[in-house]
N, C-alpha and C positions, 0 to 999 in steps of 0.2 A: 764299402767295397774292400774287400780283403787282399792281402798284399799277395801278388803272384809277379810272376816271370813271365814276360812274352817277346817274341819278333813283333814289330809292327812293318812289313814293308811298304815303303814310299811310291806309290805307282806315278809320282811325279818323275823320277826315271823309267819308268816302262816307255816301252814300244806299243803308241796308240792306236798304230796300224791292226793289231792283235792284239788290246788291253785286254778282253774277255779271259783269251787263253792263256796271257800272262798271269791273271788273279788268278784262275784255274792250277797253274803250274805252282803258284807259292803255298796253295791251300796243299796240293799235292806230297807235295815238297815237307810239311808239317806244320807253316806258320796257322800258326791260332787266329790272327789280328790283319786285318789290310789300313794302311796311313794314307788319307786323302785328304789331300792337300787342295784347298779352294781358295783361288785370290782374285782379287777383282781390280787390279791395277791401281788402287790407290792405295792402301792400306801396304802394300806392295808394291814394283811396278809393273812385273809380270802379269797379266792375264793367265788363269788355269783354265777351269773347266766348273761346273755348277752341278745343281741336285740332278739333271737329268741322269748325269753318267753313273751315281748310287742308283737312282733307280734302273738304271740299264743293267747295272752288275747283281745289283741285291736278289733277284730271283734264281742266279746259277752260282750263288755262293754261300757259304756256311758260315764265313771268317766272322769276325768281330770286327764291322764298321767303324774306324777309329777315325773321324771325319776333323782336322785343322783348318778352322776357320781363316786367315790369315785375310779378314776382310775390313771396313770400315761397318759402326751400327750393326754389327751380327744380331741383333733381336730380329731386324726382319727379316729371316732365313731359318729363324726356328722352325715353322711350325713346318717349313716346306722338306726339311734333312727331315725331320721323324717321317711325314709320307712317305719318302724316299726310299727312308729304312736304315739310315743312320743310327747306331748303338752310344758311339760317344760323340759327343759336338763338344769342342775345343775352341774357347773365343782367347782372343788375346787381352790382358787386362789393359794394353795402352790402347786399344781402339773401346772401349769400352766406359761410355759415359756413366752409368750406371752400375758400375758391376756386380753386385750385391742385387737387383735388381734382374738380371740379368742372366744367371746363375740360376735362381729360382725359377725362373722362364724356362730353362733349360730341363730341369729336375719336374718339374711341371706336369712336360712336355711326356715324360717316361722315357726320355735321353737319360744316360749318362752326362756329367757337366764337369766340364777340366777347364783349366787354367792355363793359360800362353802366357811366358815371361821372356822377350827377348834379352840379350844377353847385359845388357846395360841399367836392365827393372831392376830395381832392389827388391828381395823378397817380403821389404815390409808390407808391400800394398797386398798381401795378401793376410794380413792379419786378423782381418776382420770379416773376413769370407770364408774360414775354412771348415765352418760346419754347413755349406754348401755344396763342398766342393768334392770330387773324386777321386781326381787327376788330376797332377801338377805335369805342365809339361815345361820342359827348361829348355828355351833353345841355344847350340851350341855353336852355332854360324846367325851371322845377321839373316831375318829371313826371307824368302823370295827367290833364291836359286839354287839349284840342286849342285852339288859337286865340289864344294866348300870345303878347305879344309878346319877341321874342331881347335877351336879358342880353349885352350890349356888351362882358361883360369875358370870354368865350367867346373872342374873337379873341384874347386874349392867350393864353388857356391851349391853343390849337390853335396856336398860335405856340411854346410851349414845349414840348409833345408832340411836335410834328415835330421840333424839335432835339433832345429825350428819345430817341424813336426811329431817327436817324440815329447819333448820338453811340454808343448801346448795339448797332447794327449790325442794326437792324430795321426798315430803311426802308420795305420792303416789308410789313409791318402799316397795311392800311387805316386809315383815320381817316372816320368817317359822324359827321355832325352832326345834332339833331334838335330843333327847337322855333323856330318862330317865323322859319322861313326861305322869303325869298317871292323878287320880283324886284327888288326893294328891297335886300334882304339879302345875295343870295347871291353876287357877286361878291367881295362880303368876306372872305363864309367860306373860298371857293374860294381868295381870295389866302393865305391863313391857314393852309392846308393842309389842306383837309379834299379827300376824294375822292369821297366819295359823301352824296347831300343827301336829306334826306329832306322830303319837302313834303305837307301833308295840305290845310287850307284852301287854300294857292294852289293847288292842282290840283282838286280838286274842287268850289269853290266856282267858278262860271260854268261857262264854256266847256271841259271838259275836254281835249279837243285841243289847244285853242289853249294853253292852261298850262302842258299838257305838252311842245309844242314850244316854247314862249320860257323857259322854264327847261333844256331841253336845250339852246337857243343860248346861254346862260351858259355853261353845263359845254362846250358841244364849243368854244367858243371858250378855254377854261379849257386842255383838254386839248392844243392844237396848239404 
């Protein structure tokens, strides 16, 4: 997978009253990518929502399915996110008894396969997976609720990851950030090496449009 720029918005902030015409509005709007977020209260404590709402959304959307597992045992959910029409599935390597195992299930499957590091992982557990892997996702708030504000010491370790992944000859493995990233934040991240941003309240709190193109003027000014 080749290094690119993206929005990924969080529909764990949308209005579920209207989810449809909110994915509709972001796609509108210019995001490339939708971030869904699936918990199952233990892995988490929150409860989300499951494969049904991919397959509700995937037939009136074009985006790039970015699906965050934030589950326990994610293998038995693979096979049902590709039905679904999930593009990437994202497991977290602390739920993940297997994970080298698991990964390859994923890539398999003709998913995309990312990596979950909450903020406390060291990056070594990923040393020996990363010619499975696509996408690193680094999350920047404990995870489980939207509206966090970003843990400062995130820029170092997306500062060490991209030297991790250059140095081991894997430049090209994405890097997605997740928690607490607004217009305040994101040109941080962006200098830091992350490539793809994922935003829930700054995009769906107010003006959805407008959030979504002044966060795509960070990233495409990022990317030139």
């Amino acid at each position: 997978m080749s290094k690119y720029y993206e929005l990924s918005p969080s529909i764990l902030s949308a209005d579920f009253s209207c989810l449809g015409e909110q994915v509709q509005a972001i796609e509108k709007a210019g995001a490339g990518w939708v971030h869904i977020d699936v918990m199952d209260g233990q892995f988490v404590p929150p409860v989300s929502y499951g494969d049904v709402v991919v397959r509700c959304l995937r037939p009136g959307s074009g985006l790039f399915f970015d699906v965050h597992m934030m589950v326990t045992e994610p293998d038995r959910y693979i096979a049902d996110y590709k039905a679904a029409g999930a593009d990437m599935f994202t497991v977290h390597a602390e739920a993940c008894t297997h994970l080298d195992r698991t990964l390859q299930a994923i890539r398999e499957s003709g998913m995309k396969a990312g990596v979950a590091l909450n903020p406390a992982t060291p990056l070594s557990v990923l040393d020996y997976v990363l010619d499975k892997v696509d996408m690193i996702l680094l999350m920047s708030v404990n995870p489980g609720y939207g509206g966090q504000k970003f843990i400062p010491s995130t820029l170092q370790k997306l500062q060490d990851l991209t030297a991790k992944l250059e140095a081991a000859g894997y430049a090209d493995i994405a890097i997605e950030v997740d928690g607490g990233v607004n217009a305040s934040t994101i040109d941080a991240v962006l200098d830091a090496g992350a490539d793809v941003i994922v935003a829930g309240s700054a995009v769906f709190k107010g003006d959805i449009e407008k959030n979504v193109q002044e966060l795509q003027a960070h990233i495409s000014r990022k990317a030139k």
